[in-house]
C-alpha positions in Angstrom: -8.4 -4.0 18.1 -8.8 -3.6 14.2 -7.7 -7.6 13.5 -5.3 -8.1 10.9 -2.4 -10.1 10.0 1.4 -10.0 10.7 3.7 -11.2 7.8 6.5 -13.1 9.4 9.7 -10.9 9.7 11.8 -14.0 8.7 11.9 -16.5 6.4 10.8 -20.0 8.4 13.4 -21.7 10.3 13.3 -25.0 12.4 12.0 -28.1 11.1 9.0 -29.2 8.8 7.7 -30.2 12.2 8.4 -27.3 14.4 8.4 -24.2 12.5 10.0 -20.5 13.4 10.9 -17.3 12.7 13.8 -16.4 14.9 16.9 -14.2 13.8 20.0 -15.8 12.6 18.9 -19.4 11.9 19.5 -21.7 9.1 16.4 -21.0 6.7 14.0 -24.2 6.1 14.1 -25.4 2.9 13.7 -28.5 1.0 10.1 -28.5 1.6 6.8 -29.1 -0.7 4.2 -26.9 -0.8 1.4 -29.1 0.9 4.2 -29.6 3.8 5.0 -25.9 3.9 1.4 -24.9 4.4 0.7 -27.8 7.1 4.4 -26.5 8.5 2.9 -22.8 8.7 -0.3 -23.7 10.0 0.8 -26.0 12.9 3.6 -22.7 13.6 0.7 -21.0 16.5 -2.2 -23.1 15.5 -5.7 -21.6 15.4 -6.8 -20.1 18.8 -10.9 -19.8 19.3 -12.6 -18.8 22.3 -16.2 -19.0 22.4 -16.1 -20.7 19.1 -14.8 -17.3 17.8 -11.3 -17.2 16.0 -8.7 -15.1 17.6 -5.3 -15.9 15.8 -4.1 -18.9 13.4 -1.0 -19.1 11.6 -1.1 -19.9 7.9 1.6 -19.6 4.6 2.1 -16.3 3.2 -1.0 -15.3 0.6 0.0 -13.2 -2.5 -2.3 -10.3 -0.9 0.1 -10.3 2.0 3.4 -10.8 0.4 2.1 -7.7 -2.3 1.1 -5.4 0.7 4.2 -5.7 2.5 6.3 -5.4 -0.9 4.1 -1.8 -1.3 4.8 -1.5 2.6 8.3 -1.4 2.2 8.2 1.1 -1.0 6.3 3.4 0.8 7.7 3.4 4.4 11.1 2.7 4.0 13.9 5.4 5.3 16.4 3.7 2.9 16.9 5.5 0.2 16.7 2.4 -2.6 13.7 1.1 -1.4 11.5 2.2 -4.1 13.8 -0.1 -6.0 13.1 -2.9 -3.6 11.1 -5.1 -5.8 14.1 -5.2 -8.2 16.7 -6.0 -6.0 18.4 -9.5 -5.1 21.2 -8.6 -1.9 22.0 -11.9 -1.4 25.0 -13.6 -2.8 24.5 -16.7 -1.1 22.1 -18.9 1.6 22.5 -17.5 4.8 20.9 -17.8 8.1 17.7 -15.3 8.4 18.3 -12.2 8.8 22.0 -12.3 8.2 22.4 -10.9 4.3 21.5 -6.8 3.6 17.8 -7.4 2.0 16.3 -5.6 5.3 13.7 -3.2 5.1 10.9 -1.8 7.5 12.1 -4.9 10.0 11.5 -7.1 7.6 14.4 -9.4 5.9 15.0 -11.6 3.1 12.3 -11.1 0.8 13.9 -10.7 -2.6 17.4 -12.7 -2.2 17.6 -15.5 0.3 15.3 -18.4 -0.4 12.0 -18.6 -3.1 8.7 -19.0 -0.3 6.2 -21.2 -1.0 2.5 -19.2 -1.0 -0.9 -19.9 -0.6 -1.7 -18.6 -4.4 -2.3 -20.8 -7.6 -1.2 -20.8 -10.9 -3.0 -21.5 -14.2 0.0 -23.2 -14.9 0.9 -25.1 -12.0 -1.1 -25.6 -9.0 1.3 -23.7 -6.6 2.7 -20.3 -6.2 6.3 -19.1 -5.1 7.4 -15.8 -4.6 10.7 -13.6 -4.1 13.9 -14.5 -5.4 16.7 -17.1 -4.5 20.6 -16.1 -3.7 22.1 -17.5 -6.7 20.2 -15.1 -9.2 22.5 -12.4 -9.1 21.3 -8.9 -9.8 19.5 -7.9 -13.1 18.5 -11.9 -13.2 14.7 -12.5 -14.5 14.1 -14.1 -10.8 15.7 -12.1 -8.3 12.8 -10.1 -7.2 10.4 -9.6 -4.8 7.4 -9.6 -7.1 8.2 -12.7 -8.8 6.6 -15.8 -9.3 7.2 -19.3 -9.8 4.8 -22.2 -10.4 5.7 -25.0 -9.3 4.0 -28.5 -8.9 2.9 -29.4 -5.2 5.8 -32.1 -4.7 8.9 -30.0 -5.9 10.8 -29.1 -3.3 14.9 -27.3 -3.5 17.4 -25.9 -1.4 16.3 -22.8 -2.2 12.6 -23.1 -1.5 11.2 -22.4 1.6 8.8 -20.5 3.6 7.2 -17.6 5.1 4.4 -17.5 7.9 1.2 -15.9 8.4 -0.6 -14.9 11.4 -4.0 -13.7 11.0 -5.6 -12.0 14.2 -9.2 -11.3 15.5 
């Protein structure tokens, strides 16, 4: 009733061409920004009816990805959550939802895969947020408040993506 936007509670999974976020599938990486965002858009499209927007699907903005990071510090029943945004689980790439970085039904946001966002850099022109698997703990990346900017054509296997769906 109130409109909104859901973060997606996985990192993206499928193909540039057919994006989801489904438990327990290999993460989508190896992806430029521009195709990220195209990737994220196309994942439920834009819905309108009567020329009135109900939901599209977009990349993760900073606002979101910053609101869910202060989500999980305040809601969280686990008792190192207020630590969250300095904490990298992961000790390798694994499939979504599969390493311990879960909180408030929401995985992999500070030690799985970087995600490509929406926000720009004064440095670079594109934004990545979170932290990859192969910092380990205490590393200068391994959180989920970091970012990385990155030019629009760089792409890794350990950059990917996280949706957006924004509702009436």
């Amino acid at each position: 009733a109130n409109g909104g936007y859901y973060i997606a509670r996985f990192e993206a999974s499928g193909t540039a061409s057919k994006v989801t976020s489904k438990y327990d599938q290999t993460v989508l990486t190896n992806i430029t920004q521009p195709n990220a965002a195209k990737a994220a858009r196309e994942m439920y499209g834009e819905i309108k009816e009567n020329n009135k927007l109900v939901y599209a699907s977009d990349l993760v903005n900073s606002y979101a990805w910053d609101t869910a990071i202060i989500f999980i510090q305040t809601y969280s029943t686990v008792t190192d959550a207020s630590n969250y945004a300095s904490q990298s689980k992961s000790t390798s790439l694994t499939t979504t939802g599969r390493n311990t970085d879960k909180y408030c039904n929401i995985w992999d946001m500070s030690g799985n895969a970087y995600e490509w966002t929406t926000e720009y850099s004064n440095y670079m022109p594109c934004v990545s947020r979170g932290g990859p698997y192969f910092i380990a703990n205490g590393g200068s990346g391994d959180c989920t408040s970091y970012r990385s900017s990155n030019i629009t054509t760089t792409s890794g296997s350990s950059l990917g993506l996280r949706s957006l769906l924004y509702v009436k």
